[in-house]
N, C-alpha and C positions, 0 to 999 in steps of 0.2 A: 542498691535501690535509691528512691529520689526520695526525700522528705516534701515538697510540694509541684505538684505539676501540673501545668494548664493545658488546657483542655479547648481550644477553639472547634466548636461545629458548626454546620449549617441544618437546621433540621429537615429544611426543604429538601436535603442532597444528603441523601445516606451515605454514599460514596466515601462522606465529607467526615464519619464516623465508625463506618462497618469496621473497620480493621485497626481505628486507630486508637477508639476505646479498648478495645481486650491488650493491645500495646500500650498505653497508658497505663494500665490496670494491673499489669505485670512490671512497669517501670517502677509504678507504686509502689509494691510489694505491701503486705501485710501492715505498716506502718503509715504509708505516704498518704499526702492527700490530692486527691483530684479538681480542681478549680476547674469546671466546667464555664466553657464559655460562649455563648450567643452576641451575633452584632447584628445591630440594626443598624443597614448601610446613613452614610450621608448622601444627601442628594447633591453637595456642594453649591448649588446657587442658592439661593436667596429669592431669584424669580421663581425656579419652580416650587420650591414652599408656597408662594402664593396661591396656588393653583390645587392645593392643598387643603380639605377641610382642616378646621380650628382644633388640637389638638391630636392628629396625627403622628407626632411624634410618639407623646407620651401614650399617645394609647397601644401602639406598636411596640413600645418598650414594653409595656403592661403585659401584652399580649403572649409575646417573646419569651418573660419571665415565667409567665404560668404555662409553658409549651416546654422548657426549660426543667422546669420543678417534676413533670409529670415524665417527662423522657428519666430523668433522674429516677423518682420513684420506680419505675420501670429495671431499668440498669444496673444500679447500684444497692444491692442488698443490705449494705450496711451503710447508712443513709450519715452515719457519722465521717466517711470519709469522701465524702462530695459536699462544694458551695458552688453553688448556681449566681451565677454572675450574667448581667447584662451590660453591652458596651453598645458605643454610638458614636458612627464616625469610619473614617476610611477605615476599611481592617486590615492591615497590616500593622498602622502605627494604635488602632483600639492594642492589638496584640501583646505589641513589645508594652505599651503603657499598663493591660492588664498584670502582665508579665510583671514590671518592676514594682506594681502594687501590692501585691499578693507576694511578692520573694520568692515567684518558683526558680527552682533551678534546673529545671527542663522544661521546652515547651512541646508537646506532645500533637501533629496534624497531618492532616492527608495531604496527595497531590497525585493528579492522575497520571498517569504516565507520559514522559514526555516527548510528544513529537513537535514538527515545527508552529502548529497553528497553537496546538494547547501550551505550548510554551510562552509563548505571548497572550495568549487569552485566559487560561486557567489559573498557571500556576505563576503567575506575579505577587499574589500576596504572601504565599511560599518560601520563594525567592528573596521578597525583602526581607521579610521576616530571617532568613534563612542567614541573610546580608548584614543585617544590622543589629542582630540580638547578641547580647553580654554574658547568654547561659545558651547551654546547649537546645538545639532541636534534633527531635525525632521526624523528618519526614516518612510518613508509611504512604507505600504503594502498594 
């Protein structure tokens, strides 16, 4: 069993958590903790922020967080083995950064199955993640 494991979802994309929470959940085992995770993408310019009402971000993170806590209350029966976390910025590299924050030593995510378009379209932050992480991944399909 894992002593801490994070947990990336997308709540938009069940897909992104159907299968890979009850596989976290079991990685846990009766001790581990679950580091649930939400990213609020970056837009990467600068231009289009402008184009952006004034505080957008943070209200999106806000939003994120309490969509986050309520999935959780939902989920996780014993509310002591889950922390709701919010990240901001590409996700791949939010991932690995959550990851060496928090000291999991597995990280726990979906990826659809792969043919040639969702290979390049989907599962890229998978991939890196996959590529560049220092602790074990669980891809579930």
């Amino acid at each position: 069993m894992h002593d801490v494991v994070l947990l990336p979802i997308d709540l938009q994309h069940p897909e992104s958590w159907e299968k890979a929470l009850p596989a976290a959940m079991r990685l846990a085992g009766d001790q581990g903790v679950i580091h649930l995770l939400g990213i609020v993408h970056d837009f990467g310019s600068s231009m289009v922020a402008t184009f952006l009402p004034k505080g957008y971000e943070q209200k999106a993170l806000q939003k994120m967080k309490g969509a986050l806590d309520d999935f959780a209350s939902q989920h996780f029966p014993d509310q002591s083995r889950v922390q709701v976390h919010v990240g901001h910025g590409h996700v791949a590299e939010t991932i690995l950064k959550a990851a060496a924050r928090h000291k999991a030593d597995l990280i726990v995510m979906a990826s659809d199955k792969p043919d040639e378009l969702r290979s390049i379209l989907v599962s890229r932050d998978a991939n890196a993640v996959v590529r560049h992480s220092p602790v074990s991944v669980m891809v579930v399909r």
